[in-house]
C-alpha positions as CSV (number, residue, x, y, z in Angstrom):
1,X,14.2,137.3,64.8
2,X,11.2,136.1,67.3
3,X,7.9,137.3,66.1
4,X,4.4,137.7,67.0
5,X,3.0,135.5,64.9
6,X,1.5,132.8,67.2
7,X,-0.6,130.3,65.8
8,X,-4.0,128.6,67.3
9,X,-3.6,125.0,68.3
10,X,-3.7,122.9,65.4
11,X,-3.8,125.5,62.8
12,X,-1.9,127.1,60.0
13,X,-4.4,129.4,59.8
14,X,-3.1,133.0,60.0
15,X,-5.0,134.6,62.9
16,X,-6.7,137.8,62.8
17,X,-4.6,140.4,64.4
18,X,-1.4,138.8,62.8
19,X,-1.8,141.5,59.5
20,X,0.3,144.9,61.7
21,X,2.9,142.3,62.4
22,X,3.2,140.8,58.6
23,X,3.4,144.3,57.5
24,X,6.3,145.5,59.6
25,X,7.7,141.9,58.1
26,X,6.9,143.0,54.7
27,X,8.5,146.5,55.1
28,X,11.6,145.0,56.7
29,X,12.2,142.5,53.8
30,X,11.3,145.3,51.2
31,X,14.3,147.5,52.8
32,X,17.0,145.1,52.5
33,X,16.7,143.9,49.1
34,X,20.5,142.4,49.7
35,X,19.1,140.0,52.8
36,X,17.7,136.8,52.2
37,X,14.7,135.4,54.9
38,X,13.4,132.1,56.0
39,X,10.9,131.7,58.0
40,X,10.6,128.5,60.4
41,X,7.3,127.4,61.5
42,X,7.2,125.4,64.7
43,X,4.3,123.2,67.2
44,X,4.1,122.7,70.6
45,X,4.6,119.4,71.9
46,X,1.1,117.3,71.1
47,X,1.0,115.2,67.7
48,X,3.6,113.2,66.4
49,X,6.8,113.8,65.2
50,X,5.5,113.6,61.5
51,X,2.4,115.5,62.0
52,X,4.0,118.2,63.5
53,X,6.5,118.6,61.1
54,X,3.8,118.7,58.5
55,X,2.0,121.8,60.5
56,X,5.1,123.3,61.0
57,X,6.2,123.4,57.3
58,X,2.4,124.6,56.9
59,X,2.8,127.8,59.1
60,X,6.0,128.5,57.8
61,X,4.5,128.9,53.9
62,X,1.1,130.9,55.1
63,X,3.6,133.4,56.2
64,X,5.8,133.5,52.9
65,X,2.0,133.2,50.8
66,X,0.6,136.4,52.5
67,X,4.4,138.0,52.3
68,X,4.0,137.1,48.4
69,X,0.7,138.0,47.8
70,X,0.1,141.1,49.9
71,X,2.9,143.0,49.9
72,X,5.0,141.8,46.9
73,X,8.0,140.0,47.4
74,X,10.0,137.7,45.6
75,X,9.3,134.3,46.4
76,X,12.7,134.0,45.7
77,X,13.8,135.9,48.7
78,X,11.9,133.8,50.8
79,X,13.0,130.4,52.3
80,X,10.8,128.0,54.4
81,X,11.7,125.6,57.0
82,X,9.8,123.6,59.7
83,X,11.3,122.3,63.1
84,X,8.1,120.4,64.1
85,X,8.4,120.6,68.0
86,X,12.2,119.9,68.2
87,X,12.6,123.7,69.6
88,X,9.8,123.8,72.0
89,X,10.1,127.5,73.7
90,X,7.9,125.9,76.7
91,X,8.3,122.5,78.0
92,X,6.3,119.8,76.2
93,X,4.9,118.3,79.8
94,X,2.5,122.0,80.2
95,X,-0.9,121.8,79.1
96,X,-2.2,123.4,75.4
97,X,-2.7,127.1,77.1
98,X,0.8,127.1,78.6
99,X,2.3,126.1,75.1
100,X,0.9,128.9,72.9
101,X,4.7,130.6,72.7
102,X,5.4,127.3,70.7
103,X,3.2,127.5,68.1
104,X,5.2,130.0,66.0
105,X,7.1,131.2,63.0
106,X,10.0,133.0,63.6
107,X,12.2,134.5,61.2
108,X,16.1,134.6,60.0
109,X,18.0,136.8,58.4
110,X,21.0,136.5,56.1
111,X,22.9,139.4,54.5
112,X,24.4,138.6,50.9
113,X,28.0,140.3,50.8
């Protein structure tokens, strides 16, 4: 499930418009108690392979934090994984600007049953 939770260069800093977006997350993941999430963080192409998986990881658990914290979900229900830049939505040759649709979390889910 793409989101639109993009993330400013170099950051795992949620940014400040991303609150309407973890909501609808939060109200999604509080409806299907049966599901199971993970969110996967990922980079654009700049940094190296172990620094971006580091930021990556990073984004990933901001977004399960603020799920936990604010709106009062099992951390339980909540898996974290980062790909680093080893998805890049955007080819790695574009400039910072043209790779903002990298830096993102997007999120899975799994039905128990």
């Amino acid at each position: 499930m793409p989101t639109d939770l993009l993330f400013d260069y170099d950051s795992a800093n949620l940014r400040v418009g991303a609150t309407a977006s973890l909501q609808k997350l939060g109200r999604l993941i509080l409806r299907n108690p049966q599901a199971s999430f993970k969110v996967e963080g990922h980079t654009d192409s700049f940094g190296s392979d172990e620094y971006n998986m580091d930021l990556s990881e990073r984004r990933a658990q901001t977004v399960k934090d603020w799920l936990v914290q604010n709106m009062g979900i099992d951390p339980g229900r909540i898996q974290t994984q980062g790909f680093g830049k080893t998805r890049l939505l955007v080819p790695g040759d574009r400039s910072v600007e043209e790779q903002q649709l990298n830096r993102r979390v997007e999120i899975v889910i799994r039905a128990k049953g």
